[in-house]
C-alpha positions, 0 to 999 in steps of 0.5 A, spaced: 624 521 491 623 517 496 627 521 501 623 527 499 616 524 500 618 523 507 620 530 508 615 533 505 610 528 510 614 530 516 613 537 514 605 536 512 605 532 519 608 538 522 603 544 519 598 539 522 601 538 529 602 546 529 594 547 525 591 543 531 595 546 538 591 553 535 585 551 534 585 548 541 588 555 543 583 558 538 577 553 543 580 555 549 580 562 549 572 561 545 570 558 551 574 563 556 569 569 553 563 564 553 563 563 560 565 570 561 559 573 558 555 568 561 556 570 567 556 578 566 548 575 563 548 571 570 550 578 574 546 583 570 539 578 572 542 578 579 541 586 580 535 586 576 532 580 581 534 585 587 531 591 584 525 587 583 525 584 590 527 592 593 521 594 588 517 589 591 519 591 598 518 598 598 511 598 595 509 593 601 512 598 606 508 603 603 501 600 602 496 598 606 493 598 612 499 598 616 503 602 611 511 603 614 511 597 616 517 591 613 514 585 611 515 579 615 517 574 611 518 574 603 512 570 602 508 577 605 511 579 598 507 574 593 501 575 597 499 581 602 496 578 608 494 585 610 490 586 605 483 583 605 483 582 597 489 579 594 495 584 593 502 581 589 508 585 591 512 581 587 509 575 582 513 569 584 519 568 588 525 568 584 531 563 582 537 567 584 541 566 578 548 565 582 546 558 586 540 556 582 536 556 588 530 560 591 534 561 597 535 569 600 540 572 605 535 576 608 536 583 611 533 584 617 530 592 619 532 594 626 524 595 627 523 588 625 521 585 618 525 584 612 528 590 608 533 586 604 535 581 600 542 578 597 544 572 594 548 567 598 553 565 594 560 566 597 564 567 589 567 573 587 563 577 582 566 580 575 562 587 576 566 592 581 564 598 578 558 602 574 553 600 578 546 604 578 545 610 582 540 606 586 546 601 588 551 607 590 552 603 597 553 597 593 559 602 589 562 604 595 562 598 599 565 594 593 571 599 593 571 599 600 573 591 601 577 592 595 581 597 599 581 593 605 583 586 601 589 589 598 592 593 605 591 586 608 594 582 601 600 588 603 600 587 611 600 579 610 606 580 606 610 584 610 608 579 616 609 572 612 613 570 618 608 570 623 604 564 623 596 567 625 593 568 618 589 575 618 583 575 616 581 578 609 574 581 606 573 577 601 569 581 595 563 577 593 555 577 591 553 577 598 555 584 599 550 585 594 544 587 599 538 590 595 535 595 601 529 598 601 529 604 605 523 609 607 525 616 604 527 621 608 522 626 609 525 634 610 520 635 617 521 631 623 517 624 623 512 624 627 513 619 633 507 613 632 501 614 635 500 620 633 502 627 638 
């Protein structure tokens, strides 16, 4: 009997061994998906931020004394120095949700001011598609760099024996510019100073 009790302790040994390797799979595909839906959160913060710094940024192009003008800077947004009592474009600046910091690229009106926000964060996001219609631009450019990434992916294979690396366009948050733009009027716009 002893032969057998031997047997069936390597056989529970076994089970057990075999029970552990998949609860350890079972955790590490749990873990997987955690972070995964995290960052969807993280993402999904992310564009509610930029559509909050857009808002934000076209309220102060429309208002006040020196209307169609972009803001200087993102604290002309907090308080408007344009106004004689306090206007708030934006409440408080906001933690962007990919660095954890309250830094901001900034998009630069070819008038001068501040037109724009995105994130500095050179990751690659999970969202490529099913953006807002308001983000359309942001569609279109990801598909573009996505295109780009695999034609150049395609040309490094088939020149792998030259030595120079080629330059690739990597898809990341930082294409995700959240820009006010005036709305384009049917007339034609009237120079500054009237006429």
């Amino acid at each position: 009997m002893a032969i057998g009790s031997r047997a069936q302790a390597g056989f529970t040994y076994i089970g057990l061994l075999i029970a552990v390797v998949f609860f350890g799979l079972g955790s590490v595909g749990a873990a997987r998906l955690l972070a995964a839906t995290e960052r969807a959160e993280r993402e999904a913060e992310l564009l509610f931020i930029g559509h909050q710094f857009r808002q934000a940024i076209c309220s102060y192009l429309q208002s006040g004394p020196s209307a169609g003008k972009y803001p200087a800077s993102i604290s002309d947004l907090l308080q408007d120095p344009r106004q004689p009592t306090t206007k708030r474009h934006l409440r408080r600046l906001f933690v962007d949700p990919i660095t954890g910091t309250t830094d901001w690229g900034l998009v630069n009106a070819p008038e001068g001011g501040i037109m724009g926000v995105y994130s500095l964060s050179d990751r690659e996001p999970q969202k490529r598609a099913n953006f807002d219609l308001a983000d359309a631009d942001m569609s279109m450019l990801v598909q573009t760099k996505l295109a780009l990434g695999q034609q150049r992916t395609s040309a490094t294979v088939l020149r792998s024996n030259q030595a120079e690396p080629l330059d690739t366009a990597a898809y990341s948050y930082s294409d995700w510019k959240f820009v006010c733009r005036p709305a384009v009027s049917g007339g034609a716009r009237q120079p500054a100073g009237g006429g």
